[in-house]
N, CA, C and O atoms as a MOPAC input file, in Angstrom:
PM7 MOZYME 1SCF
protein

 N     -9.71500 1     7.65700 1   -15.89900 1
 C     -8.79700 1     8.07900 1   -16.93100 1
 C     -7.37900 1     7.76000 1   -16.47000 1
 O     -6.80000 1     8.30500 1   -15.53100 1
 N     -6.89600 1     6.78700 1   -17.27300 1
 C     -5.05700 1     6.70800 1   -16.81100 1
 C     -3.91100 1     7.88100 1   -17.74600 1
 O     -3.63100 1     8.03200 1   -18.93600 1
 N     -3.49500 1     8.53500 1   -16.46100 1
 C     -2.09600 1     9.23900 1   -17.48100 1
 C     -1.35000 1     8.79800 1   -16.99700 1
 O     -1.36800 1     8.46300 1   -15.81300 1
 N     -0.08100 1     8.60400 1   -18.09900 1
 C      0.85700 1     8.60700 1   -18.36300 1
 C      1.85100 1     9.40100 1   -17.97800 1
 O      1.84000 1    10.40400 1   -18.69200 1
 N      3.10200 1     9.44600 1   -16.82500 1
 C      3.43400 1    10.04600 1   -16.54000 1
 C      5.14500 1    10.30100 1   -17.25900 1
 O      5.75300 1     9.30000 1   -16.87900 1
 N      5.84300 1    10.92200 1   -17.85300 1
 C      6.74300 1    11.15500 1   -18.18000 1
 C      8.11900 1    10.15600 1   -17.11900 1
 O      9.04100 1     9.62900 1   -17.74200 1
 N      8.07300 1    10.06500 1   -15.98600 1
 C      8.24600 1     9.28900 1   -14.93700 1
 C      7.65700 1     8.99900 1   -13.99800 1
 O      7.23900 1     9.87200 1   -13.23800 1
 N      7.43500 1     7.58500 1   -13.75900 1
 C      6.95300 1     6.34400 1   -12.40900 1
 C      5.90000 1     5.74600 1   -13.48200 1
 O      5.71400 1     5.51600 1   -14.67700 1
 N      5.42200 1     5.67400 1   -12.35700 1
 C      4.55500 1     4.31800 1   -12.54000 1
 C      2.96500 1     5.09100 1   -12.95800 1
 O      2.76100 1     6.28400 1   -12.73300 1
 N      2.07900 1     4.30100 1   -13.50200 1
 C      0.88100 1     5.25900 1   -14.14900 1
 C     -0.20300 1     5.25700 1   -12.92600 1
 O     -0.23900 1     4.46300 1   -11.98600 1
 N     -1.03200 1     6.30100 1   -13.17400 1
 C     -1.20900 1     7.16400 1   -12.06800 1
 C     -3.06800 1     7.29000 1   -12.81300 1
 O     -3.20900 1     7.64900 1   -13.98200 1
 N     -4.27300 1     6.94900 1   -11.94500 1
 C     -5.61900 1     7.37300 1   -12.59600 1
 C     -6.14300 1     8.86600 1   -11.65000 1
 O     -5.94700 1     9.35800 1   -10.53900 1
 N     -6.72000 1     9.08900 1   -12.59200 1
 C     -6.87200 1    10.75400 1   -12.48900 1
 C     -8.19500 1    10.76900 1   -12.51300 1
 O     -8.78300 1    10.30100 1   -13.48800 1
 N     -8.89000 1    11.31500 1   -11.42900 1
 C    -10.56700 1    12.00500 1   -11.77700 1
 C    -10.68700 1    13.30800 1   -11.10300 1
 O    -10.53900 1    13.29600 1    -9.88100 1
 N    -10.92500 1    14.40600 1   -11.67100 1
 C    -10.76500 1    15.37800 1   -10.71900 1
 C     -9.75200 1    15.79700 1   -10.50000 1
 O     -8.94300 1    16.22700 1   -11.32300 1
 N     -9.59400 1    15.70700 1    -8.83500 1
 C     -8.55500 1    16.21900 1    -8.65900 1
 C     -7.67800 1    15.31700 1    -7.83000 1
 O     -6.61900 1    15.61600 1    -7.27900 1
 N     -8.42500 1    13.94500 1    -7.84100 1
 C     -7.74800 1    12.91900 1    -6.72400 1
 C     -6.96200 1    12.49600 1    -7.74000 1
 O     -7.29100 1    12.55400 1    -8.92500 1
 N     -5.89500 1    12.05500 1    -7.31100 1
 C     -5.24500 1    11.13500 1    -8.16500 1
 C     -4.33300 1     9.68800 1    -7.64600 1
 O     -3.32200 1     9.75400 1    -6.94600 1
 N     -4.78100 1     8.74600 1    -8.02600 1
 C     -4.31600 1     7.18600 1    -7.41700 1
 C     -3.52700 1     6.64100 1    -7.92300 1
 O     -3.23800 1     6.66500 1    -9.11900 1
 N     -3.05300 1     6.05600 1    -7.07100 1
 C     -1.79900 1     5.05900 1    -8.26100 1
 C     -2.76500 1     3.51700 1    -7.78200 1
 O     -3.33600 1     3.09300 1    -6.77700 1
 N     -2.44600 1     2.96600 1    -9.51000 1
 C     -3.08500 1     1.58100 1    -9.67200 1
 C     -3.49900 1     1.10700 1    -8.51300 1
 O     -4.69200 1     1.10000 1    -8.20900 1
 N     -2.21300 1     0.49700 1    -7.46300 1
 C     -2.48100 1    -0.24700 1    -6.34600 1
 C     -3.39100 1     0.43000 1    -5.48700 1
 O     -4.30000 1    -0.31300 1    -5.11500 1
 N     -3.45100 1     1.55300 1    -5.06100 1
 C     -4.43000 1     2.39200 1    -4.47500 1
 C     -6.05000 1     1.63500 1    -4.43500 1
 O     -6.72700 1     0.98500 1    -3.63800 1
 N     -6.16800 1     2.21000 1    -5.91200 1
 C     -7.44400 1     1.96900 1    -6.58100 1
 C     -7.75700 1     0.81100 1    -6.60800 1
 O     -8.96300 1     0.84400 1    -6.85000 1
 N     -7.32800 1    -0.64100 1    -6.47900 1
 C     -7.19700 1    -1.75400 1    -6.16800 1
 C     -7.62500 1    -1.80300 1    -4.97800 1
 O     -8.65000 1    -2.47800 1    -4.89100 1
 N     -7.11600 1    -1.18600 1    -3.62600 1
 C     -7.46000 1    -1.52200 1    -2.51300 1
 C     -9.51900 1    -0.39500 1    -2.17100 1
 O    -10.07900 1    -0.24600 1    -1.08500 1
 N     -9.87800 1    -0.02400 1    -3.20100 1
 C    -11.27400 1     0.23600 1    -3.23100 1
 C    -11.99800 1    -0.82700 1    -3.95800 1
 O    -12.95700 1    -1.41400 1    -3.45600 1
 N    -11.49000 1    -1.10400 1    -5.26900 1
 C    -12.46100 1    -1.82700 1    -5.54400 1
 C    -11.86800 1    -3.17900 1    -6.14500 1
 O    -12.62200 1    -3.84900 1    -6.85000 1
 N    -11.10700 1    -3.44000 1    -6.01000 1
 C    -11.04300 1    -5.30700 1    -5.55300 1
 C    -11.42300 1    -6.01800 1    -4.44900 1
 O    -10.61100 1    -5.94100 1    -3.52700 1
 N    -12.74500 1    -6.93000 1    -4.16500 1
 C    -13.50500 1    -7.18800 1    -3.42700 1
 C    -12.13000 1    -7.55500 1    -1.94900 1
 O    -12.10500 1    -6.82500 1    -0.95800 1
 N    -11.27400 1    -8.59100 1    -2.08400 1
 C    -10.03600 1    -9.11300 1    -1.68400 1
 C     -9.68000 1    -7.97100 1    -0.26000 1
 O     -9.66500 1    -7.93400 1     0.97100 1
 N     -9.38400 1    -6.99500 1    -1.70600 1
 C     -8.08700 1    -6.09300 1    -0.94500 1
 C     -8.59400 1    -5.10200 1    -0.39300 1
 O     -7.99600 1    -4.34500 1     0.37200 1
 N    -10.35700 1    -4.97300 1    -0.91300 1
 C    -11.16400 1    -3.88800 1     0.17500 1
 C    -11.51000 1    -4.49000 1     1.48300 1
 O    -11.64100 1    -3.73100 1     2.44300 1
 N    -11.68700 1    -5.87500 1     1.64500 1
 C    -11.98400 1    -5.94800 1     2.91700 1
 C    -10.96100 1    -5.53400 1     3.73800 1
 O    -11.20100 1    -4.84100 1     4.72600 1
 N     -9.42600 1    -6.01000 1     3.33100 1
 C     -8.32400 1    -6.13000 1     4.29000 1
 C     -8.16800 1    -4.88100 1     4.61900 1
 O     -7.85100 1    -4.64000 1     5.78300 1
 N     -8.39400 1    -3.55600 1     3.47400 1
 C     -8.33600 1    -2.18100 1     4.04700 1
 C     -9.49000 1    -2.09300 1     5.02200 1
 O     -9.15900 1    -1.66300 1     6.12700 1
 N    -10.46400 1    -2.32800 1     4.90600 1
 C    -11.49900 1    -2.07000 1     6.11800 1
 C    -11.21900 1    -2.70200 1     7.40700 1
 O    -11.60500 1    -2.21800 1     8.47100 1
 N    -10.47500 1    -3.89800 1     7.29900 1
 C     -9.82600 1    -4.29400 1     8.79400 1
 C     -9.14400 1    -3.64900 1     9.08500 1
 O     -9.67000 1    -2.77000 1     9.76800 1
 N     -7.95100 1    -3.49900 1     8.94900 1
 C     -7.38200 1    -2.74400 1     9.19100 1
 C     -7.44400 1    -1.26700 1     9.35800 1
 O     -6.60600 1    -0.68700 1    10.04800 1
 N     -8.68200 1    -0.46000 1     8.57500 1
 C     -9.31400 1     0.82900 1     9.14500 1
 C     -9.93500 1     0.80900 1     9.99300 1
 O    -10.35000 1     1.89800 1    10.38900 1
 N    -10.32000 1    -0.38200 1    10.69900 1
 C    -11.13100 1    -0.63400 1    11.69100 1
 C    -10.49000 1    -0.67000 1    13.01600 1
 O    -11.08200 1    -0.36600 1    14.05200 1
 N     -8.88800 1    -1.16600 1    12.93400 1
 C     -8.37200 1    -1.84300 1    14.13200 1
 C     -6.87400 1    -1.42100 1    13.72500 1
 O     -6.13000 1    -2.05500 1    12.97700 1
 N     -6.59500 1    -0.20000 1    14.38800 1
 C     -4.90300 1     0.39700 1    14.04600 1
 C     -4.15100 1    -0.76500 1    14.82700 1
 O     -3.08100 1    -1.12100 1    14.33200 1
 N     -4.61600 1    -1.45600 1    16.08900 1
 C     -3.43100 1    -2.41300 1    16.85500 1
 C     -3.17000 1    -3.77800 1    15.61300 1
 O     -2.05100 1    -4.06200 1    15.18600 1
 N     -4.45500 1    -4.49100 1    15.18900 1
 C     -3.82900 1    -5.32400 1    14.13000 1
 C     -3.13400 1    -4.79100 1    12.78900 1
 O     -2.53600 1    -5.58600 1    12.06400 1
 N     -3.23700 1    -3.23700 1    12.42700 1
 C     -2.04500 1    -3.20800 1    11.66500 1
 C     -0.68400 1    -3.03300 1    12.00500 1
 O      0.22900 1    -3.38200 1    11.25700 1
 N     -0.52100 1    -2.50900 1    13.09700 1
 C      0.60900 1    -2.56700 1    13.91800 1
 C      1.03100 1    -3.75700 1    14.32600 1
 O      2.24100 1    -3.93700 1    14.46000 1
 N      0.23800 1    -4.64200 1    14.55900 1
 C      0.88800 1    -6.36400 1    14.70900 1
 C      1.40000 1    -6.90900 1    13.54400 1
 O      2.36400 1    -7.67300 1    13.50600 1
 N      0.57200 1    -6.40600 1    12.31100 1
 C      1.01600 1    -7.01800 1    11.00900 1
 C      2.17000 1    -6.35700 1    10.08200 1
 O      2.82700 1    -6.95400 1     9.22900 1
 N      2.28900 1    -4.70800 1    10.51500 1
 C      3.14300 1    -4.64500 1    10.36900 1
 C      5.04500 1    -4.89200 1    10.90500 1
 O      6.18100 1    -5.13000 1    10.49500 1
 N      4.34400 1    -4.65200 1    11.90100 1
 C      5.79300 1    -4.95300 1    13.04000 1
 C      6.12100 1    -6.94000 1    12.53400 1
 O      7.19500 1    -7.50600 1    12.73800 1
 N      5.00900 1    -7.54000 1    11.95200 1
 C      5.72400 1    -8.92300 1    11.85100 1
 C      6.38700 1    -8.84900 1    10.47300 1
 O      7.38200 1    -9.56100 1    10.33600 1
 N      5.97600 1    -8.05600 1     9.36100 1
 C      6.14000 1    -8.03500 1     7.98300 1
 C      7.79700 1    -7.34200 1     8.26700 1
 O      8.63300 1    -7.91500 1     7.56800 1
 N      8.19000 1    -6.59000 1     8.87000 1
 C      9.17300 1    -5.98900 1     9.17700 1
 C      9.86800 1    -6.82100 1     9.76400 1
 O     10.43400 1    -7.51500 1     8.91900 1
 N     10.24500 1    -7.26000 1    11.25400 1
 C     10.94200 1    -8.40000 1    11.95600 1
 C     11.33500 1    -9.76100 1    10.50800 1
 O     12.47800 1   -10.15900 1    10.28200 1
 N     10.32600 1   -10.14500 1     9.88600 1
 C     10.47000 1   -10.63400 1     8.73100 1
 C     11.37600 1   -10.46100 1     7.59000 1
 O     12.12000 1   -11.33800 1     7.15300 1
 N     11.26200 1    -9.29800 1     7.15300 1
 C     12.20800 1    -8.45300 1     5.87600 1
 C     13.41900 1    -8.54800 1     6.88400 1
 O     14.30700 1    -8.81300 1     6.07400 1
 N     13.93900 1    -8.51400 1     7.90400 1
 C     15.10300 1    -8.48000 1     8.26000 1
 C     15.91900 1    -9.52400 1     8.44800 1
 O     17.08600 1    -9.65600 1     8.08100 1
 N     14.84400 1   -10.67000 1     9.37900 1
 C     15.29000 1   -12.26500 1     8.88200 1
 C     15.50300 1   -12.47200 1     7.79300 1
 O     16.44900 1   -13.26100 1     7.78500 1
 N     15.15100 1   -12.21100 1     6.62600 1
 C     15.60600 1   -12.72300 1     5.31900 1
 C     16.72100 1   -11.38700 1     5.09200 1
 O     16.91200 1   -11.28600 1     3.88100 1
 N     17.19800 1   -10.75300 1     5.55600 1
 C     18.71400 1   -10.14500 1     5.05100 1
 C     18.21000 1    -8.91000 1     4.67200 1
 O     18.98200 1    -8.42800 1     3.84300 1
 N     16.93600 1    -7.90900 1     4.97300 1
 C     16.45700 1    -6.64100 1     4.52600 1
 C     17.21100 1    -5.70200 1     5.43700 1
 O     16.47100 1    -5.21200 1     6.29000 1
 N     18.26000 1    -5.37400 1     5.49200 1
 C     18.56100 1    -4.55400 1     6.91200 1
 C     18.54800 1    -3.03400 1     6.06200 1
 O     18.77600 1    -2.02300 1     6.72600 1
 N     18.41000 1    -2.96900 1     5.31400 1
 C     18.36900 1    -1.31200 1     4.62600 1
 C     17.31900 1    -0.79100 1     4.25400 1
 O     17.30000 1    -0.05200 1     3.27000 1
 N     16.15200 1    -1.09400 1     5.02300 1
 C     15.04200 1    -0.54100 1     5.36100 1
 C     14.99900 1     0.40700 1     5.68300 1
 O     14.55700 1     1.13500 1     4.79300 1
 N     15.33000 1     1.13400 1     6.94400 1
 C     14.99000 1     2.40800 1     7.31300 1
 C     15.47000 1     3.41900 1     6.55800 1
 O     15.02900 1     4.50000 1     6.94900 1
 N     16.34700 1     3.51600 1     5.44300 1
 C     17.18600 1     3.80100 1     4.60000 1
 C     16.21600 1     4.00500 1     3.57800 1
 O     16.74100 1     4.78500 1     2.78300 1
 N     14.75800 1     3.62800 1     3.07700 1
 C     14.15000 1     3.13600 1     2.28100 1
 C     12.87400 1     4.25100 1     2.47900 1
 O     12.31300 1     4.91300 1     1.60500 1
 N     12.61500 1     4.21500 1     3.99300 1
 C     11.44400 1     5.38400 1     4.40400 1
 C     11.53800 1     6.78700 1     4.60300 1
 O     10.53500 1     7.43700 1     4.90100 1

């Protein structure tokens, strides 16, 4: 069931969990479930991938990141 939220972005509801789109994407889009299972598998390669995605955003001029979290 998708609601509609008065503000953000739309949000699916069962119960009492509630996901946002991309979430629910990373269960059942064949793609984006594996990459969550690697990465649930192995915290050091998300930490490699993140620490490069970051070093990255800053080479291209992101410096107001931490500002962001």
């Amino acid at each position: 069931m998708l609601n509609e939220a008065k503000k953000g972005k739309p949000q699916l509801q069962k119960l009492a969990h509630i996901m946002q789109v991309c979430d629910k994407a990373l269960v059942e889009d064949e793609v984006f479930n594996q990459i969550a299972k690697e990465y649930a598998g192995a915290q050091s390669l998300w930490f490699r991938d993140f620490a490069y995605a970051w070093v990255r955003f800053q080479e291209l001029g992101c410096f107001d990141l931490r500002m962001m979290l």
